[in-house]
N, C-alpha and C positions, 0 to 999 in steps of 0.2 A: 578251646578248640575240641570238637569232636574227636572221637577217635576214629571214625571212618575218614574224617580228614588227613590225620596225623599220618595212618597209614599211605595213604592216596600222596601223601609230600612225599614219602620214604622211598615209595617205588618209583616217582619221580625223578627224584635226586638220587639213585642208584642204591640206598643207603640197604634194603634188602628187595629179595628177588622173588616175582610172582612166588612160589612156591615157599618161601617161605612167608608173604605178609598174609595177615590173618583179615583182609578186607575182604568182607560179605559180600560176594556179587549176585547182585537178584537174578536169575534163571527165570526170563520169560515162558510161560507154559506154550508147549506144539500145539497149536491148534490144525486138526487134517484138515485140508481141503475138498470137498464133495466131490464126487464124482458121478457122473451119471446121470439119473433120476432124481436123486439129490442134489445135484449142481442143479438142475434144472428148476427144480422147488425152490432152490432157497436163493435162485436169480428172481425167479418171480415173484419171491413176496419180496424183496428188497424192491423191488421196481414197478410193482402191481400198479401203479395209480400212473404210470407212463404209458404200462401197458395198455391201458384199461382207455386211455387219451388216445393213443396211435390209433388202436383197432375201430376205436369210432370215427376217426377222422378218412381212417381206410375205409369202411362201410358207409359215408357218404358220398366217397367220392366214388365209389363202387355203383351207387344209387344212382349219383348225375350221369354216369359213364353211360349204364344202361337206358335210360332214359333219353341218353342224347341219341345212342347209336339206332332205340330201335324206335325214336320216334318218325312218323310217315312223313315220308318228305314233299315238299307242295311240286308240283305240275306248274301252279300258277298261283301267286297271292291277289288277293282283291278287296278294298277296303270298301265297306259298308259304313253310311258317317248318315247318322240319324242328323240332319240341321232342322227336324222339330218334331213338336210332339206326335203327328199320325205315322211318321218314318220311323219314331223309335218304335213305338207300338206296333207297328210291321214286322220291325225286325227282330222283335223281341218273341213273336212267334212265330215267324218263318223264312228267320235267317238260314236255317238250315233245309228249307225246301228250296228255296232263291241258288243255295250254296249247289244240292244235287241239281236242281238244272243246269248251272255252270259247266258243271262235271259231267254235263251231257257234249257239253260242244268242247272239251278240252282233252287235246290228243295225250300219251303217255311221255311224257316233253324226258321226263328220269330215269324212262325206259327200268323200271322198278316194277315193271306187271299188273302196274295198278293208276288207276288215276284222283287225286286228293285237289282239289280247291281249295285253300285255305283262306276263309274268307273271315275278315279283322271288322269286327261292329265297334264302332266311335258315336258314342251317343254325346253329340252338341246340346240337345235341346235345351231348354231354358226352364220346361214346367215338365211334369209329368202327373197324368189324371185331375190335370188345371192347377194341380200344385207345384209352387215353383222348385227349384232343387237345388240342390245343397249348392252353394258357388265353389267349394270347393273341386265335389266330382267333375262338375262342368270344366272347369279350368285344368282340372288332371287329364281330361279327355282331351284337351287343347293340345296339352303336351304332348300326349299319347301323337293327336294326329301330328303334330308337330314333327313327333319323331320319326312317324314312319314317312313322312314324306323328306327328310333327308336320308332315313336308308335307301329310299329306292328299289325294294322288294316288291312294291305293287304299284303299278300303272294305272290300274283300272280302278275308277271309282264310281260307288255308287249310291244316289241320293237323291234329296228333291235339289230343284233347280234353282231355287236362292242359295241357300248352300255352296250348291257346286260353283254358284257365280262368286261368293263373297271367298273364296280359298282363294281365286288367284287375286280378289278384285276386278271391278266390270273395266278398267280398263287394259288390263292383260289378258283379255280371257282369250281372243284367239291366239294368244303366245302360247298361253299357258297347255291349252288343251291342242291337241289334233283335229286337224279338220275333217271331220267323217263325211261331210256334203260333197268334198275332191274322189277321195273314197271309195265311196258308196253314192254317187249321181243316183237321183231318183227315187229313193229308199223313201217311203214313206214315212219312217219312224226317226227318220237325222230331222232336227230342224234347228234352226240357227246356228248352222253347222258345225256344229261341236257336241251338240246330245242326240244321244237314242234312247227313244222313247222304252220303256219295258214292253207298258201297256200294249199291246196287240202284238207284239212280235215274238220271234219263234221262242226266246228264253221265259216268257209267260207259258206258252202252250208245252216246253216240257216240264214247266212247274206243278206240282199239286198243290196250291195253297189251300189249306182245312180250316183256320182258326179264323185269320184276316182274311180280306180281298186285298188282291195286289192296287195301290193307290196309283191313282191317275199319275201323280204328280212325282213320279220316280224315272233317272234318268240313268244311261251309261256315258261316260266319258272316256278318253284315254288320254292319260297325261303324256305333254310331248317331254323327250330327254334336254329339260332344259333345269338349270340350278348344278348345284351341288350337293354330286351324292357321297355315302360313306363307299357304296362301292364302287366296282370298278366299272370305267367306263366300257370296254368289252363284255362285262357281264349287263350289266343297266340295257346293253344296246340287246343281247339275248332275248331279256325279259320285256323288252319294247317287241320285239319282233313275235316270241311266244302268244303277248297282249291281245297281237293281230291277226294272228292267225285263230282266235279264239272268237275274236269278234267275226271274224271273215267264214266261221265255222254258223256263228247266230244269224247272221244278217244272209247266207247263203241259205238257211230251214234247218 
């Protein structure tokens, strides 16, 4: 047995008293505590690589923050859905002149000071420049229209007219859409009472198209509040009624 041991029984067993047993006790060394500027240093390197994770996760969400609050908020959405190749080709150069005449007939609905169209291009096509296209983009674009037609942010669509027929099906179609012929009686640009024409009406004449010509075979529709949507039915009925009063601003000059 040790003699650190034998000591350690002795005091134990009463046999002699702290003071006088001769067992070494190790005396842990003071270490001071920092204060200060030095507490604050030597938090941080202990913890740098936490740090270093927080503040970037706080600078992105700093990013999304700013970008949601100061992104422009739509007046009115409107889906643009290329169903072949001369539509995409249209909209691919003058989606955004299509977009400023919209923003000619649509009031400040967000009362924001400003008025923003936000109009969503869905490219269907099958080919582009007679080459066919990738099946995957096409079917992403399925989805895409997929989805926003259960959100419900945009009524109004715009396309050629197989297209617009094959979304709902030719045997839905006057469920699916509004009857613009009830309306607007006599309008020269409703026909088969559910499209208006672009061609010659007043949403051409404040367009500037430069690159393409606006195609014959391009139509407006307004989808009626029928399905289900993500939001809310009070809001859906908003956006059905802003819809109308946008067409009600086109078909008026």
């Amino acid at each position: 047995m040790s003699s650190d041991k034998r000591e350690l029984l002795k005091l134990r067993q009463g046999l002699v008293s702290e003071e006088e047993s001769v067992l070494e006790v190790e005396e842990k060394p003071y270490i001071e505590k920092p204060v200060g500027m030095a507490a604050v240093s030597n938090f941080v390197y202990h913890h740098k690589i936490h740090i270093v994770i927080v503040a970037f996760l706080l600078a992105v969400a700093g990013v999304l923050a700013y970008f949601t609050l100061s992104s422009e908020k739509a007046d009115i959405t409107i889906l643009f859905i290329a169903g072949d190749e001369a539509t995409a080709e249209f909209f691919h150069f003058e989606a955004s002149s299509l977009q400023a005449a919209f923003e000619t007939f649509t009031p400040d609905f967000s009362g924001n000071g400003s008025v923003y169209a936000e109009c969503l291009v869905i490219d269907l096509s099958l080919r582009i420049g007679g080459v066919p296209r990738n099946p995957e983009a096409v079917q992403g674009a399925r989805i895409k229209l997929f989805g926003e037609m259960q959100a419900g942010n945009a009524l109004i669509f715009v396309s050629n007219r197989e297209a617009l027929k094959n979304i709902p099906g030719e045997e839905m179609l006057e469920d699916f859409y509004m009857n613009l012929e009830e309306r607007y009686p006599g309008n020269p640009n409703v026909t088969d009472g559910v499209f208006y024409r672009i061609k010659g009406s007043p949403l051409e004449a404040a367009a500037a198209f430069e690159q393409v010509s606006l195609p014959d075979d391009l139509y407006l529709v307004v989808r009626e509040n029928v399905g289900t949507f993500r939001l809310s039915a009070n809001r859906v009925a908003q956006i059905k009624e802003n819809s109308l009063i946008v067409l009600d601003n086109i078909t008026a000059g």
